[in-house]
N, C-alpha and C positions, 0 to 999 in steps of 0.2 A: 478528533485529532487525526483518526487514521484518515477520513477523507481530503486532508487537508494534503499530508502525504500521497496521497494518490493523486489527486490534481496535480503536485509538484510534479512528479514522475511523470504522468501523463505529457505533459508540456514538456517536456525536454527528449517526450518521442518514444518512451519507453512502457512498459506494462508491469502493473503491479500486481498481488493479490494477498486476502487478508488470511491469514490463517490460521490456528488456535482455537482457544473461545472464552469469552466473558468470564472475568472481568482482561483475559491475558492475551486477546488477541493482538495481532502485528503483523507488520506490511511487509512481507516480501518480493523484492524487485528478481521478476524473471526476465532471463539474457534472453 
């Protein structure tokens, strides 16, 4: 799922990164 989120972000020009860890990691979008 989180890659799927990251594509999104990616494509609209911007940069993601995952952060956390297993099972609770999540996508934070950096300005």
């Amino acid at each position: 799922e989180r890659k799927i989120v990251h594509d999104a972000v990616a494509a609209a020009g911007l940069k993601s990164e995952s952060e956390g860890d297993e099972p609770n990691r999540y996508v934070v979008v950096v300005p």
